[in-house]
Legacy VTK file of the C-alpha trace (Angstrom):
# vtk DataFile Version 3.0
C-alpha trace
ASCII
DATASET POLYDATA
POINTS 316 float
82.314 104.966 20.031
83.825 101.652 21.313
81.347 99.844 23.931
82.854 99.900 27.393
83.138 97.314 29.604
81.575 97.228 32.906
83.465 95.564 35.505
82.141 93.615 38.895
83.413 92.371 41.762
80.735 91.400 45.155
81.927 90.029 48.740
80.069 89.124 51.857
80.504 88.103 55.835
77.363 87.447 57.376
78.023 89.487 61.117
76.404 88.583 64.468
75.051 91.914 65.204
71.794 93.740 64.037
71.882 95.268 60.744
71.376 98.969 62.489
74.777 98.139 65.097
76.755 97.600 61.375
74.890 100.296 59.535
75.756 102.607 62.293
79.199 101.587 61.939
78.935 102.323 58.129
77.430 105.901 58.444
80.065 107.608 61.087
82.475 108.028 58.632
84.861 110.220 61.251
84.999 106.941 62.906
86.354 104.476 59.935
90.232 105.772 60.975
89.906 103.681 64.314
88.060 100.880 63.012
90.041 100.253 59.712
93.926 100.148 59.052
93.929 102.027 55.713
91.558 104.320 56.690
93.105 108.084 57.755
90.341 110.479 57.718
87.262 110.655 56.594
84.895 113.840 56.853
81.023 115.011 55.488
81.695 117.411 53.078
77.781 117.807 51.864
74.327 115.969 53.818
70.986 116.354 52.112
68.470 113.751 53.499
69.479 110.098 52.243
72.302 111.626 49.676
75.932 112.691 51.087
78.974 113.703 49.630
82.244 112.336 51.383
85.666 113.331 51.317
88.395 110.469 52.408
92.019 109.527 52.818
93.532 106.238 53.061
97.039 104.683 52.918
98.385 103.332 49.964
101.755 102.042 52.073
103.706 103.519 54.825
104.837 106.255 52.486
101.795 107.656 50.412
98.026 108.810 50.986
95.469 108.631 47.926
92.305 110.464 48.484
88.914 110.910 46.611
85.103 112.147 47.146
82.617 109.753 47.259
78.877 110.568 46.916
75.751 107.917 49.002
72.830 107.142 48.899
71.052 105.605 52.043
68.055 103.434 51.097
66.380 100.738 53.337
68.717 97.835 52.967
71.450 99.470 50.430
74.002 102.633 50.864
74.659 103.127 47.349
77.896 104.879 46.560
80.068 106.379 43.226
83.532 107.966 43.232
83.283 111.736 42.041
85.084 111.656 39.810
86.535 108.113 39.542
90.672 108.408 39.917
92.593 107.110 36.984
92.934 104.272 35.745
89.218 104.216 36.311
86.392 106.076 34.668
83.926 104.945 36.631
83.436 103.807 39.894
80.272 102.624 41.536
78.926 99.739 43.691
76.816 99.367 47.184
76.799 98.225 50.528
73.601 95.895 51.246
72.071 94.321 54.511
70.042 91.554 54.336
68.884 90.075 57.895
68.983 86.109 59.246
68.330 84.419 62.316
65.713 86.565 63.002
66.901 89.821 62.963
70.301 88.542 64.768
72.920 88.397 62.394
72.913 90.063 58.957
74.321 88.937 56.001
76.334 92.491 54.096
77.832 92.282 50.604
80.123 94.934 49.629
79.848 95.347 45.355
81.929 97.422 43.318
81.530 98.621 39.597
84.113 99.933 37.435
84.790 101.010 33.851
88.572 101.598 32.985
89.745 104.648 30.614
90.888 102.662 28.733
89.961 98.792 28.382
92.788 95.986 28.682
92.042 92.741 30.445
94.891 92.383 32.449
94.515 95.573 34.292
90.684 94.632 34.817
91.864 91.993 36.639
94.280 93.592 38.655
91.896 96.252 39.706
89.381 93.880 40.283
91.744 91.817 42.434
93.011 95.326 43.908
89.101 96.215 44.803
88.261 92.199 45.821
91.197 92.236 48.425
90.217 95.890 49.792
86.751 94.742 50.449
87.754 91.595 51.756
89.984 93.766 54.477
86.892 96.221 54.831
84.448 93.605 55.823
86.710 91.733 57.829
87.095 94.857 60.531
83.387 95.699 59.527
82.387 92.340 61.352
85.597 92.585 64.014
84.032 95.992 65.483
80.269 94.810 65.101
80.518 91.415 67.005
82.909 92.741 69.638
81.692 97.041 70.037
81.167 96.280 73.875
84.444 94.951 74.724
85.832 97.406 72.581
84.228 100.320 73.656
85.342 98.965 77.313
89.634 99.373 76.371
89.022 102.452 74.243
89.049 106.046 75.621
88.385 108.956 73.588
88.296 112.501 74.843
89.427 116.469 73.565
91.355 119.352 75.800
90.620 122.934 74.391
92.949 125.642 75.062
91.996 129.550 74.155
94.965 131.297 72.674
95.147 135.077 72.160
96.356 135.117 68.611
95.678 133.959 65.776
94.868 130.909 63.823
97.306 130.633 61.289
100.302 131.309 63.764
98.952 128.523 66.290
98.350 125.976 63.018
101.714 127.154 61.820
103.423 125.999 64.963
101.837 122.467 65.398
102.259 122.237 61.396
105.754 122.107 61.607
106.976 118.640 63.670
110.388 118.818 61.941
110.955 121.308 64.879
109.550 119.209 67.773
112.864 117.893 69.259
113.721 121.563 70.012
110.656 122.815 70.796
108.515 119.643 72.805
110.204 118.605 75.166
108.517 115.010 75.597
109.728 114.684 71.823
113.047 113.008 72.034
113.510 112.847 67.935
111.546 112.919 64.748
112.184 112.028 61.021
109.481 113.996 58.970
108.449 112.968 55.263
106.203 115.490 52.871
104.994 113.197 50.224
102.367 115.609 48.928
100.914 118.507 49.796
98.999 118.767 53.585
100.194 115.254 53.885
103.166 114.188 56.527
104.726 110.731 57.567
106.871 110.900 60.658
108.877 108.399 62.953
108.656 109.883 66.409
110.391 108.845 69.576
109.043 110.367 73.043
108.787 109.992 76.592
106.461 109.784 79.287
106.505 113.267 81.721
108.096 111.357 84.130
110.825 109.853 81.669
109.247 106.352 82.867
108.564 105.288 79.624
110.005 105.462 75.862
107.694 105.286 72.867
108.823 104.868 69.225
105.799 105.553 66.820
105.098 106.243 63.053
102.237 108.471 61.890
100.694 110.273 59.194
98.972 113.112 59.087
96.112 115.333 56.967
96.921 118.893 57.397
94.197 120.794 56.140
94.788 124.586 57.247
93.956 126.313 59.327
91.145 124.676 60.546
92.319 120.877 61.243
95.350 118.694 61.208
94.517 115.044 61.668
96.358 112.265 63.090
97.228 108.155 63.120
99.452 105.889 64.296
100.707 103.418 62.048
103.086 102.131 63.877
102.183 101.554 67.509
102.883 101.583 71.159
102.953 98.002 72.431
99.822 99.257 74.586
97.868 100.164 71.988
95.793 98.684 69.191
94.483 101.691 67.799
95.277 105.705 68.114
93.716 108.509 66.290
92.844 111.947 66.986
93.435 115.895 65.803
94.770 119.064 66.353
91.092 121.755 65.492
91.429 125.523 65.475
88.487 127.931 65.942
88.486 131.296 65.372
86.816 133.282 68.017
86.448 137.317 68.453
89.230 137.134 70.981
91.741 134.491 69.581
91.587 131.038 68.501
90.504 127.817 70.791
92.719 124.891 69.781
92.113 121.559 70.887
93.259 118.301 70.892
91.233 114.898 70.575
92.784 111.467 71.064
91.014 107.856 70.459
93.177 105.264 71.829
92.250 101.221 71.943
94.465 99.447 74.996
95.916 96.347 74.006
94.577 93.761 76.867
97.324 91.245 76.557
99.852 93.932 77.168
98.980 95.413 80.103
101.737 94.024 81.855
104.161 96.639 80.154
102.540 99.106 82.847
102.974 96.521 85.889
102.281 93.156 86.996
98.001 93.779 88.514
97.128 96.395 85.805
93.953 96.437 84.658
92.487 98.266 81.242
90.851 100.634 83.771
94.409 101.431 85.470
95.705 101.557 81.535
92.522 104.416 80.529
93.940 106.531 83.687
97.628 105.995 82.519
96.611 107.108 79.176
94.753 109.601 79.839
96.963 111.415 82.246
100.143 110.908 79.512
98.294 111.962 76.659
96.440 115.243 78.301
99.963 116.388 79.903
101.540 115.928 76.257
98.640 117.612 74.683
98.176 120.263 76.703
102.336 120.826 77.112
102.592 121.119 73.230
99.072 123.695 72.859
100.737 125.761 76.211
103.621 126.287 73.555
101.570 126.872 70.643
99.762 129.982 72.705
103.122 131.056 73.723
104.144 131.266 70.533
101.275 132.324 68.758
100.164 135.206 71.728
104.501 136.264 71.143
103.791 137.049 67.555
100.587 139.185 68.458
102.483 141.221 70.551
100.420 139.656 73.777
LINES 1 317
316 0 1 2 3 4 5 6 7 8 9 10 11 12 13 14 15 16 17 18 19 20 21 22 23 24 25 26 27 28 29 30 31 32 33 34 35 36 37 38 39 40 41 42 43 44 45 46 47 48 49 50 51 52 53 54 55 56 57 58 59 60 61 62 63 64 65 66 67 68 69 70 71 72 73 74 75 76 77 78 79 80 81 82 83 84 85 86 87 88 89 90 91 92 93 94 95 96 97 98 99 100 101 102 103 104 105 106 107 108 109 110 111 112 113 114 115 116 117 118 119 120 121 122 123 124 125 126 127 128 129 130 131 132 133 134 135 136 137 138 139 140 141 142 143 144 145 146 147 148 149 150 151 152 153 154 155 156 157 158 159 160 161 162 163 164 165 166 167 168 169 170 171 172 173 174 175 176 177 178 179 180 181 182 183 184 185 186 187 188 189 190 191 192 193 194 195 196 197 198 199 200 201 202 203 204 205 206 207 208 209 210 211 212 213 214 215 216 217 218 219 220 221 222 223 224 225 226 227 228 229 230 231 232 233 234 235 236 237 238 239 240 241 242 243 244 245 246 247 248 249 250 251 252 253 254 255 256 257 258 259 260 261 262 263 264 265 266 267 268 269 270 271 272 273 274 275 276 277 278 279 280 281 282 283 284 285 286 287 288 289 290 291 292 293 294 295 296 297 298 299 300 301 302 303 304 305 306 307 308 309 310 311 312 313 314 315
């Protein structure tokens, strides 16, 4: 049996935080869409103790989604983690996050190392995967330390909140109806137009143009989405609203005796320098209210459709 080559690769940013503020970061894994721009969704699929078993989605480009399962270990100072299994090219993927503390417990220093063994060896694709993995870290770290050093001013522009709606049908009907965007334009009526893309299965791009209730404003916006039925069908913008730095959220179904309780959650990050779009005077607080008024009376517009048309096709 030919030996195989083991492959590493190790970056670092010390962060002016406490190493629990980044660990934190690092463990809520449903938050790592907000934080990081290639992140889309992230979800525990297994937790026993200190081991976990994680399934994620990121963005290759503005086109495709790659996703994999990624089992951790949480020690002191390490999260240990390994692909399962490792996506070709790679056989093996491994490698660690680790925290070491300075300045007395003010800053910490965290390296990100990877591991990898190829299927099959050639030194110029080592490298490129190496590079591939060395840039991705690099990108990781570098909004790692961004929402670390500045979580209180960031937790000051960001809102994040859910509406639930009970609907007396059923489940696949209402996920059926929010499943299928290509039909917004006729059936939203906030949604102006939409281009839809299916790359893969339970996985949609779309370029979206919509308008406040009040016709006062016009967005355009790209997003993908994870649609993984019935249960969930998750949501980011990747191409924004000039108010916005950052906007994530979902579309959850729950089956109940009666019917099914959808809901919608939104996580939106205002933009400070362009709150002027809203007025000359506004203020993030006067840009939370804004948002949350817009996105509640689109949200709950679109789920007052859903139970009309899911409640029509039981009959209710």
């Amino acid at each position: 049996m030919a030996r195989r080559t083991v492959h590493r690769t190790e970056e670092s940013t010390r962060i002016a935080a406490g190493a629990e503020v980044v660990r934190a970061l690092i463990e809520d894994v449903e938050g790592w869409s907000h934080l990081h721009p290639t992140a889309v969704h992230a979800e525990y699929v297994e937790r026993k103790g200190t081991e976990s078993l994680i399934r994620q989605w990121a963005l290759v480009d503005e086109r495709s989604v790659r996703h994999w399962l990624m089992r951790r270990w949480d020690k002191d100072d390490t999260i240990a983690f390994a692909h399962e299994p490792a996506a070709p090219p790679f056989a093996e993927v491994r490698g660690a996050w680790t925290f070491e503390s300075v300045d007395g417990g003010a800053a910490v220093m965290v390296r990100m190392e990877h591991e990898f063994v190829l299927l099959e060896e050639d030194a110029a694709a080592a490298d490129r995967q190496r590079e591939k993995l060395r840039q991705g870290s690099l990108a990781y770290l570098k909004t790692l330390k961004h929402a670390a050093e500045n979580r209180e001013d960031i937790r000051r522009r960001t809102l994040s909140f859910e509406d639930p709606l009970f609907i007396a049908g059923s489940v696949q009907d209402a996920y059926a109806y929010l499943l299928e965007a290509d039909k917004w334009p006729q059936r939203m009526p906030h949604v102006a137009a939409l281009t839809l893309e299916e790359p893969g299965p339970g996985v949609q791009f779309f370029d979206m143009d919509t308008s406040d209730p009040d016709g006062g404003h016009r967005h355009s916006t790209r997003s993908v989405r994870i649609c993984l039925s019935p249960r969930l069908i998750v949501y980011k913008q990747i191409k924004l609203p000039v108010l916005l730095t950052a906007h994530t959220g979902h579309w959850s179904f729950t089956e109940t005796p009666e019917g099914v309780i959808a809901t919608t959650r939104h996580t939106a990050t205002v933009k400070e320098s362009a709150l002027g779009v809203l007025g000359e005077g506004t203020t993030v607080q006067d840009a939370r209210n804004y948002l949350r008024r817009v996105l509640t009376d689109n949200s709950m517009s679109n789920l007052r459709l859903t139970k009309e048309y899911a409640e029509g096709r039981a009959g209710r």
